[in-house]
Backbone bond lengths (Angstrom), bond angles and torsions (degrees), N, CA, C in turn:
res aa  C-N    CA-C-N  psi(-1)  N-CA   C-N-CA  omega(-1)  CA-C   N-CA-C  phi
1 X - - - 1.462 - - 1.523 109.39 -
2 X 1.324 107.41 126.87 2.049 105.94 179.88 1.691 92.61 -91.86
3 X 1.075 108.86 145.73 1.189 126.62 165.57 1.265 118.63 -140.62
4 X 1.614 120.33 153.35 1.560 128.36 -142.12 1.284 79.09 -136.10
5 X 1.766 102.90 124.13 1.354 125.95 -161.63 2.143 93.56 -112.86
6 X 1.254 91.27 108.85 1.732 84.99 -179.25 1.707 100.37 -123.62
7 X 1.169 108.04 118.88 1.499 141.60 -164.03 1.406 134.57 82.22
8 X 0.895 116.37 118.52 1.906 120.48 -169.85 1.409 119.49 -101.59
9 X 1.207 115.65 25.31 1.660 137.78 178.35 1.852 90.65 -62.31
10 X 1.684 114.23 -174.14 1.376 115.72 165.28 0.822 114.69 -14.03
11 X 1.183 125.03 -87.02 1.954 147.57 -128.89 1.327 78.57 -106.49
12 X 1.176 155.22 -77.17 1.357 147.32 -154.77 1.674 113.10 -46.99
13 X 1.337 95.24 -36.61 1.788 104.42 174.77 1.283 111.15 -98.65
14 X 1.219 135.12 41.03 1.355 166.56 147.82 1.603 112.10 -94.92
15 X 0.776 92.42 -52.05 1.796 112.41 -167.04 1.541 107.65 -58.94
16 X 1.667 106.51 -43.33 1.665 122.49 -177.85 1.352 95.47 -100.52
17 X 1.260 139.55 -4.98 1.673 127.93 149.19 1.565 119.06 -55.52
18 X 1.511 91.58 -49.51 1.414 108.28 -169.94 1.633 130.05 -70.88
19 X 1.396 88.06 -8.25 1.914 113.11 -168.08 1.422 103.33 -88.51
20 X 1.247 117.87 163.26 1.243 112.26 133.84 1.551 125.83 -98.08
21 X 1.321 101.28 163.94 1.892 100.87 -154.63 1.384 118.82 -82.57
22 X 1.845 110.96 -5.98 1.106 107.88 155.41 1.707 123.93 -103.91
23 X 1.060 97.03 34.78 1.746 118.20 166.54 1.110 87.20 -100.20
24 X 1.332 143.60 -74.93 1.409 145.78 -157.69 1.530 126.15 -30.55
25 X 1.341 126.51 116.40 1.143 120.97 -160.13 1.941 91.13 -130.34
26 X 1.582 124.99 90.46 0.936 116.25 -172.27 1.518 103.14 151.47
27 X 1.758 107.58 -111.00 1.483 102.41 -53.67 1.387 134.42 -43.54
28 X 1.461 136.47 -171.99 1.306 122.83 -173.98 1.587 99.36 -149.18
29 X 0.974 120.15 141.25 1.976 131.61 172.54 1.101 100.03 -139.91
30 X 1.419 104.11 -171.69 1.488 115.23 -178.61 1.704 130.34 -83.17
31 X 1.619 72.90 13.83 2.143 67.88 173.83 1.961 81.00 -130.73
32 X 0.985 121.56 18.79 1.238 126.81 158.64 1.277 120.88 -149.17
33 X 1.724 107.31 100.46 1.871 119.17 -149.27 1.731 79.44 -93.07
34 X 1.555 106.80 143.93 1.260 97.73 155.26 1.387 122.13 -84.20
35 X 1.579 127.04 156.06 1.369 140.72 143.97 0.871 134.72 -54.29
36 X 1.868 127.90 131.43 1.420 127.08 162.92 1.687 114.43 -36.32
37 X 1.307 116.16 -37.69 1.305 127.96 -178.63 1.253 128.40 -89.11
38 X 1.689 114.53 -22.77 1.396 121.71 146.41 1.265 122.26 -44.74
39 X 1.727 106.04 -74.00 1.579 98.91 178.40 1.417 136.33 -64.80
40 X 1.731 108.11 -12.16 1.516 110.23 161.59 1.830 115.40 -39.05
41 X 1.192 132.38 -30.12 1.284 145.96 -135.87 1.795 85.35 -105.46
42 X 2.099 121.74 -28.34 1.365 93.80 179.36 1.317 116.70 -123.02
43 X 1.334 119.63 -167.48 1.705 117.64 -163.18 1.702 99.85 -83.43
44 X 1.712 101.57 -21.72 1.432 85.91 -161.74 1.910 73.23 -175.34
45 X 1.897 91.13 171.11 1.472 105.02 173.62 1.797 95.31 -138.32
46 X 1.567 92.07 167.70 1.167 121.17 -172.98 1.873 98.90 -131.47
47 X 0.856 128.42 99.29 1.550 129.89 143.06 1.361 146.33 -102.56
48 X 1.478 125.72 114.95 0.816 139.20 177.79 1.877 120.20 -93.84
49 X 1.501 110.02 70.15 2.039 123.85 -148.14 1.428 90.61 -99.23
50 X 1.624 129.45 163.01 1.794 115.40 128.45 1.068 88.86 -49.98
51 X 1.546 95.01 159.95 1.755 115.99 127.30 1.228 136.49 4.64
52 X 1.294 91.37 -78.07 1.829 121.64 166.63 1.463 112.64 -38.80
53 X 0.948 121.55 -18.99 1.866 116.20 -177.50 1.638 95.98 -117.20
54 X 1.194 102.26 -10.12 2.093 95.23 -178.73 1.307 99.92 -45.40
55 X 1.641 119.70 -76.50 1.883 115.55 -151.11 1.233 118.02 -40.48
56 X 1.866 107.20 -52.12 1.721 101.69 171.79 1.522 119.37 -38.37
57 X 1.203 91.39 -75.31 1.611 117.61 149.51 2.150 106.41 26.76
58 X 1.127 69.05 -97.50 1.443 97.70 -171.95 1.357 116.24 -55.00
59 X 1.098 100.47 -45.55 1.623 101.52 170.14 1.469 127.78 -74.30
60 X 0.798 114.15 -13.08 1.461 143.91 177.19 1.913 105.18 -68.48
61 X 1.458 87.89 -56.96 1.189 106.57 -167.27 1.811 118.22 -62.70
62 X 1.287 101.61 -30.34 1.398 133.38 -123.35 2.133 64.85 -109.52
63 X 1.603 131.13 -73.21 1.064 125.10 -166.86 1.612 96.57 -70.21
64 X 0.930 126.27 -16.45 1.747 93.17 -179.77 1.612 93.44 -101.78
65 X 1.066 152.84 -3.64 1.287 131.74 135.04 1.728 103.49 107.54
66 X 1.076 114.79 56.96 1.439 118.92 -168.15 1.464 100.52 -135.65
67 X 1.594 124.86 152.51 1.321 154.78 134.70 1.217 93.82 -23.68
68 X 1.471 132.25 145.57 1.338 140.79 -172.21 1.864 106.38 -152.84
69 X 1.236 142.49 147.43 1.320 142.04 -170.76 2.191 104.47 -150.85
70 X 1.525 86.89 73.07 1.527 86.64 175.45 1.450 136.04 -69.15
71 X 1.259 121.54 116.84 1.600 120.75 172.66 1.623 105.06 -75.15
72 X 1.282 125.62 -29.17 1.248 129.99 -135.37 1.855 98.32 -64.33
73 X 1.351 130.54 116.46 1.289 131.77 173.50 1.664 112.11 -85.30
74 X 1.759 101.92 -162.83 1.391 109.31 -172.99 1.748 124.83 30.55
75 X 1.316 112.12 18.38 1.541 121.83 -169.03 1.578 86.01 -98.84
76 X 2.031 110.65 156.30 1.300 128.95 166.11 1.552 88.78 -99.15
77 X 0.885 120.81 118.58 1.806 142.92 146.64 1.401 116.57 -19.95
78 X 0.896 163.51 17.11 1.855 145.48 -149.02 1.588 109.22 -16.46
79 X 1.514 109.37 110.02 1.644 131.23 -164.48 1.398 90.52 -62.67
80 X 1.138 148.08 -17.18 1.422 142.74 167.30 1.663 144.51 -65.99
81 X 2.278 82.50 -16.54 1.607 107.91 -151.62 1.541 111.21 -64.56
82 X 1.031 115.16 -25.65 1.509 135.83 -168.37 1.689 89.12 -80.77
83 X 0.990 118.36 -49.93 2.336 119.96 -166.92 1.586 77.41 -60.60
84 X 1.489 130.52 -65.78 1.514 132.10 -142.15 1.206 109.75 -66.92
85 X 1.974 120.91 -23.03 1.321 139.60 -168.05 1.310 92.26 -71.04
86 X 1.151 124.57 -77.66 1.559 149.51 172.73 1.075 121.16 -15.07
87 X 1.738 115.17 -49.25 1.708 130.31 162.86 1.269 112.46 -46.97
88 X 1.020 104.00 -66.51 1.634 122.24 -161.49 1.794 123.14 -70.00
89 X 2.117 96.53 -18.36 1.469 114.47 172.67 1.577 100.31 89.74
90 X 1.069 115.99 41.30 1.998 107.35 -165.58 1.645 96.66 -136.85
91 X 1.270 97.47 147.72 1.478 124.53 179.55 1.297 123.97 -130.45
92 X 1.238 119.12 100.60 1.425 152.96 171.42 1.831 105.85 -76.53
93 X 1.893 87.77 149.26 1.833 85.93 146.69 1.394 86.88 177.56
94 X 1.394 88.25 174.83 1.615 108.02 -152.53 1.480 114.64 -138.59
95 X 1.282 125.97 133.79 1.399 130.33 -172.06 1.702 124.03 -139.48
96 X 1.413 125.91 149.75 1.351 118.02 -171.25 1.470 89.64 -104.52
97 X 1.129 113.97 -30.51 1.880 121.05 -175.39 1.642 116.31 -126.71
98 X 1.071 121.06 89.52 1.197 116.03 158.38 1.625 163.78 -52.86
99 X 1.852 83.80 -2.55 1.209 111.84 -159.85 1.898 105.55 -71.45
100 X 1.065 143.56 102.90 0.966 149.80 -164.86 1.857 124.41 -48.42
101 X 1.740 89.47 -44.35 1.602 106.70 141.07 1.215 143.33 -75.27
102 X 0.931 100.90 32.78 1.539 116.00 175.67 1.404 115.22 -144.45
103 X 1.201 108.74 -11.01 1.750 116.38 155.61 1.849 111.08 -88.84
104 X 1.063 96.34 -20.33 1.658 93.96 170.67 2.185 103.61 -89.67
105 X 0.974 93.11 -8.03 1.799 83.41 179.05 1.790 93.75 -97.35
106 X 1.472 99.90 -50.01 2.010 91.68 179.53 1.492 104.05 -36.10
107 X 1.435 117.77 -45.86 1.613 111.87 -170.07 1.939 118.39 -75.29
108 X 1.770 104.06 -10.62 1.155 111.31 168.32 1.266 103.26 -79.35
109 X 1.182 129.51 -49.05 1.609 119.87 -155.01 1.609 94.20 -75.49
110 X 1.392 124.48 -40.55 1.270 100.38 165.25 1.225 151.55 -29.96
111 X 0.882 111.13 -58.85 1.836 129.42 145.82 1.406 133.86 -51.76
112 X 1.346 126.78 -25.00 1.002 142.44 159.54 1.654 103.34 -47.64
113 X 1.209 101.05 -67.20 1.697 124.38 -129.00 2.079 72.77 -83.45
114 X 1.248 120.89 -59.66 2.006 109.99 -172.84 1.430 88.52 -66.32
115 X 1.350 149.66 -46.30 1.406 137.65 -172.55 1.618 93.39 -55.47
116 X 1.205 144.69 -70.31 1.226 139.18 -138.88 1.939 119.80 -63.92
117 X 1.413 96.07 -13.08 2.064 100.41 157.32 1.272 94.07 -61.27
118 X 1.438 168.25 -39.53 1.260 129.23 -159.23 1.770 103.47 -105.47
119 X 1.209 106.28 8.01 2.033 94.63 155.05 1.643 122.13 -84.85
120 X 0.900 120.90 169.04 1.682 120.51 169.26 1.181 124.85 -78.90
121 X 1.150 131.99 98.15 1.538 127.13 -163.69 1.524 133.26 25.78
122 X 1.372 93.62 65.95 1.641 111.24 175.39 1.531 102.30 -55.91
123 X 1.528 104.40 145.78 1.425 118.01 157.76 1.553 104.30 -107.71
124 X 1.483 111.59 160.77 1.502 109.92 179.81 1.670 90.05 -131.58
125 X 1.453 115.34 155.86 1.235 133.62 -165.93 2.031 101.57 -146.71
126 X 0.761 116.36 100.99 2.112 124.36 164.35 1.470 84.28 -104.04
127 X 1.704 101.89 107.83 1.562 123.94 127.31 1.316 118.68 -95.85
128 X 1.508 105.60 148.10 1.772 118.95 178.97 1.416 96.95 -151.42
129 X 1.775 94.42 145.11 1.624 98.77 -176.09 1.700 87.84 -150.84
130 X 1.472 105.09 114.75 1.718 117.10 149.44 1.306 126.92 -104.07
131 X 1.545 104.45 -166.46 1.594 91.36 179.51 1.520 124.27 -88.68
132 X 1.026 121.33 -164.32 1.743 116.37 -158.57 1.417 98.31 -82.16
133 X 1.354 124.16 -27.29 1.333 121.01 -174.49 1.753 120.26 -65.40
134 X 1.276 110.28 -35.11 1.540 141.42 153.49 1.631 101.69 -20.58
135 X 1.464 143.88 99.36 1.318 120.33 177.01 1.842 115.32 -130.22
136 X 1.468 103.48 12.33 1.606 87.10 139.24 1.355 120.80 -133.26
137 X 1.770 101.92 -173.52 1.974 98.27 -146.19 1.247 69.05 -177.04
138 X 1.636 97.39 129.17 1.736 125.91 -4.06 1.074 97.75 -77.86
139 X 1.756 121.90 142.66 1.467 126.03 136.11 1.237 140.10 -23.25
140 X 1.323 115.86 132.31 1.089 126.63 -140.07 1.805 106.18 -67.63
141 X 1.824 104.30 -34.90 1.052 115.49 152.24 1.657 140.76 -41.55
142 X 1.267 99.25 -37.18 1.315 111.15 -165.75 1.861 95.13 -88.23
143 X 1.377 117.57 -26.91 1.800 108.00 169.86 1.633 120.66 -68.85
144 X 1.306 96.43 -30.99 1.915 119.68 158.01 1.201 114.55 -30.64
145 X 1.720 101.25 -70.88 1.238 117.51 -171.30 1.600 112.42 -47.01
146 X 1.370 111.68 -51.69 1.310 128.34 -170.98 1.832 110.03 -69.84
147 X 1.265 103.56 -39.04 1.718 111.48 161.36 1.783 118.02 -64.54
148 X 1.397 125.10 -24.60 1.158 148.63 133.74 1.287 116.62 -19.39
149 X 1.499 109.98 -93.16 1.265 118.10 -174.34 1.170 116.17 -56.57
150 X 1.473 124.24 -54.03 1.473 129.33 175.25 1.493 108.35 87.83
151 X 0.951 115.14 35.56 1.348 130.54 165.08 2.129 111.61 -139.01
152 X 1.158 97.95 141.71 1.497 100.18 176.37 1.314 120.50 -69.32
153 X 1.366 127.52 140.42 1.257 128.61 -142.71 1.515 104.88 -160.35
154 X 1.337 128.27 115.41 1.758 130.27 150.71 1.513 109.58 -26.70
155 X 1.340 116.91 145.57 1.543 107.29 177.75 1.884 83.91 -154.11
156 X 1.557 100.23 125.56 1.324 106.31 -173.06 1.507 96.29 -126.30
157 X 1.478 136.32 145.09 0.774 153.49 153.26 1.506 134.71 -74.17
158 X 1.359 147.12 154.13 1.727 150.44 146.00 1.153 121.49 -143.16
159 X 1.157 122.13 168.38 1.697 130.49 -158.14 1.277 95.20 -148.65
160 X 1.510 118.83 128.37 1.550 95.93 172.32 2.001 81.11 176.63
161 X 1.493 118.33 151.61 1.325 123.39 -163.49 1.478 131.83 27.52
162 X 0.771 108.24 -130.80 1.844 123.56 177.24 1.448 120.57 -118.45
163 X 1.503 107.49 37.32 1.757 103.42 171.50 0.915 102.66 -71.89
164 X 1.401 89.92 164.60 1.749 106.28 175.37 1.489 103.15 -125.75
165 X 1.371 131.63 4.54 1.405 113.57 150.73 1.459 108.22 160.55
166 X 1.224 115.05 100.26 1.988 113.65 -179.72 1.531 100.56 -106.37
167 X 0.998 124.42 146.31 1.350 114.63 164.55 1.681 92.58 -161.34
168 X 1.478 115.68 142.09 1.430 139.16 -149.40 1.504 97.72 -137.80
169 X 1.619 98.87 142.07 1.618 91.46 161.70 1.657 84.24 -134.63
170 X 1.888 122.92 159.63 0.749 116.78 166.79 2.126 98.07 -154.38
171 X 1.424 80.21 123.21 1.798 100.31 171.98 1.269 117.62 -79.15
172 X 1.221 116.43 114.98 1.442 100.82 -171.97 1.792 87.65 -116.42
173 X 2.033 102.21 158.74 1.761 102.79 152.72 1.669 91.62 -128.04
174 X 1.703 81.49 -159.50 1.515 69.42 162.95 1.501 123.09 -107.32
175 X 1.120 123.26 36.70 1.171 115.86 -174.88 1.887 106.03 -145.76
176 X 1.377 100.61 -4.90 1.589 114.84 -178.37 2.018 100.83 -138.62
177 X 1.648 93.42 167.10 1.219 90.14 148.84 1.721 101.72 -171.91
178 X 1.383 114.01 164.73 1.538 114.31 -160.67 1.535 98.71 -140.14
179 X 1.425 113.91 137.26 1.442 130.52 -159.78 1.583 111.53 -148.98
180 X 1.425 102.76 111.92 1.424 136.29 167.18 1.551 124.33 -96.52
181 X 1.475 111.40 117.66 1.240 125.00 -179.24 1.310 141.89 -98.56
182 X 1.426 156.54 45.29 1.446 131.36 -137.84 1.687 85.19 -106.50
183 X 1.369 95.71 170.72 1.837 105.50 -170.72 1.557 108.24 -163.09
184 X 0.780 111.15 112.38 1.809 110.91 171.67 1.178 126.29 -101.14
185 X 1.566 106.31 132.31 1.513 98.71 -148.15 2.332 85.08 -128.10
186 X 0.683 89.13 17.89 1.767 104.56 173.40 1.694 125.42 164.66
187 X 1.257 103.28 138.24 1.721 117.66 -160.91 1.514 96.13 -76.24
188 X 1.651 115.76 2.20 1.606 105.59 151.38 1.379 121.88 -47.67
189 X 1.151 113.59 -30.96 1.900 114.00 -159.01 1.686 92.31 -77.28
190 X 1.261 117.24 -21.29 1.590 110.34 165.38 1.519 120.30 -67.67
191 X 1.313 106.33 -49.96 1.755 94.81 175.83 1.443 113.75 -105.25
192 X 1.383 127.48 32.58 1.396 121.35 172.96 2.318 84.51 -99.59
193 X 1.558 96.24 -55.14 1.591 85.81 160.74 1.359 145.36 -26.16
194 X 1.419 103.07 -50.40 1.239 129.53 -159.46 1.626 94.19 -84.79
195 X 2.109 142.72 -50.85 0.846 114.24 144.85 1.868 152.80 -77.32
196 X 1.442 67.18 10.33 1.884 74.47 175.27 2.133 104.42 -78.55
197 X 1.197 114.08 -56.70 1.278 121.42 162.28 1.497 106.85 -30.73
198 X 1.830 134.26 -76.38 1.097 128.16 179.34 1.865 112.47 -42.41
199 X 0.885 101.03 -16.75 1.583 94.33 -168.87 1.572 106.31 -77.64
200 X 1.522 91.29 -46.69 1.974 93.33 -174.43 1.665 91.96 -83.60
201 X 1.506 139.48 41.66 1.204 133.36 167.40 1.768 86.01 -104.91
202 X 1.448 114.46 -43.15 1.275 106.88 -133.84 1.968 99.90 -99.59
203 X 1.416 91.40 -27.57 1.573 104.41 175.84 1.700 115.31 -106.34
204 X 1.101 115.59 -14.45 1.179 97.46 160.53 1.853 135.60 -113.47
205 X 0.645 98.84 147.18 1.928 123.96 -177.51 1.838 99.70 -25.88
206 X 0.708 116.14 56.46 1.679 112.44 -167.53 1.317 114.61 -111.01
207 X 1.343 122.46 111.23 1.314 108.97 168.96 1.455 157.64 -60.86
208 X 1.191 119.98 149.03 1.879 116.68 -152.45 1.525 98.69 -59.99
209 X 1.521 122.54 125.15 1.157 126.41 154.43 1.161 101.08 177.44
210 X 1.805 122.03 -162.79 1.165 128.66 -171.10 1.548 102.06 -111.75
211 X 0.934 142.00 160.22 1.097 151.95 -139.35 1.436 136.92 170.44
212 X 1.397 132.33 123.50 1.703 143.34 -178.70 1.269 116.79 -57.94
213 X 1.415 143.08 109.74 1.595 117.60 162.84 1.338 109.83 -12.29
214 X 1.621 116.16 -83.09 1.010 120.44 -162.00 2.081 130.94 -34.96
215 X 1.532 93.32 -25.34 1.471 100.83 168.80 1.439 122.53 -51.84
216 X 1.819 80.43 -58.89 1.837 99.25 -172.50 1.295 114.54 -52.37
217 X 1.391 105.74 -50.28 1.650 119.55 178.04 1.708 122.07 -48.57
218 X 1.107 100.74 -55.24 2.165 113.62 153.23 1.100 95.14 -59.24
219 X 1.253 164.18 -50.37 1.645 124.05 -149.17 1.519 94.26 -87.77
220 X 1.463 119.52 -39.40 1.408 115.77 -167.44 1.532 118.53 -76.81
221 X 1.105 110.50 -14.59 1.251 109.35 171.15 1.822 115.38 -89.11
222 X 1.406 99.69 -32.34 1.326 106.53 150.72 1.467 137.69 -63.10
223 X 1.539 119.93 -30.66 1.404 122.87 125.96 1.674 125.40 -19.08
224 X 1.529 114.17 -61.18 1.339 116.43 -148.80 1.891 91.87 -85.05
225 X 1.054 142.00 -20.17 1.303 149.93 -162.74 1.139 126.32 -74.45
């Protein structure tokens, strides 16, 4: 499968680590715009943009007629994008976290958090600790987590070396307590995500629209069950 690598920031230069180079269809940044006629050449793209480069973006995307797998955050969506997907027969989706393990813990804390009415007054606790360079808190992840669980929850923060991402939940009563871990130990788990997602865009049966990781990830695992 070629895939058209659009932005080479962090995670984007992850993405062309993670490839092989004759998969590589690109790469492309902003002093290298892709073409309607460039991306004719792949099965699908992966971008990791600001915001700020989405609108071209999209339209771009939209005439050369490809599977698309957005990282791009802090962006407003166009409330239409999903009707325009639909026209055209194309399937998009879009993610703030790609990390693949961490869509299998969203689906733990789920369960946790409706399981946790039958303990005795559970407390819930989200710790997260990155590295010092990291400067707001809590992570953005770690409010997730807590939107996740669906129960109200302490959320404490730390800064300290070169992590790249712990974040803990721990239930305590008084007579039990229950402990959740995810940990990132390389910003691979962003673009090994990021083409594992393009893959079930491009090979599997999915219908045209716009779409959450997190959807795709529930139906297919709901598939496998």
């Amino acid at each position: 499968m070629n895939i058209a690598v659009i932005g080479t920031g962090k995670t984007g230069g992850k993405v062309l680590e993670v490839l092989d180079d004759d998969q590589i269809i690109g790469p492309f940044d902003s002093s290298n715009k892709p073409t309607v006629e460039a991306l004719a050449k792949a099965d699908a793209a992966i971008l990791f943009v600001p915001g700020a480069a989405a609108d071209e973006l999209i339209n771009t995307l939209m005439e050369a007629g490809i599977p698309a797998a957005w990282g791009t955050t802090g962006y407003e969506w166009p409330d239409d994008l999903d009707e325009q997907l639909k026209k055209k027969d194309l399937t998009w989706l879009q993610a703030s976290n790609f990390s693949l393990g961490m869509n299998i813990v969203r689906r733990c804390l789920g369960v946790i958090g409706q399981s946790s009415s039958v303990l005795d007054n559970p407390s819930f606790h989200i710790h997260e600790i990155h590295h010092t360079d990291k400067q707001d808190a809590p992570s953005g992840t770690a409010i997730s987590w807590e939107q996740w669980l669906g129960e109200e929850a302490q959320i404490t923060s730390e800064r300290k070396g070169d992590i790249k991402g712990i974040h803990q939940l721990n239930v305590q009563t008084e007579t039990e307590s229950i402990e959740l871990k995810h940990q990132a130990h390389d910003r691979k788990i962003f673009a090994q995500g990021a083409i594992w997602a393009t893959e079930q865009l491009v090979n599997r049966d999915i219908a045209p629209g716009f779409y959450s990781l997190s959807t795709i990830f529930d139906n297919i695992m709901q598939q496998q069950l």
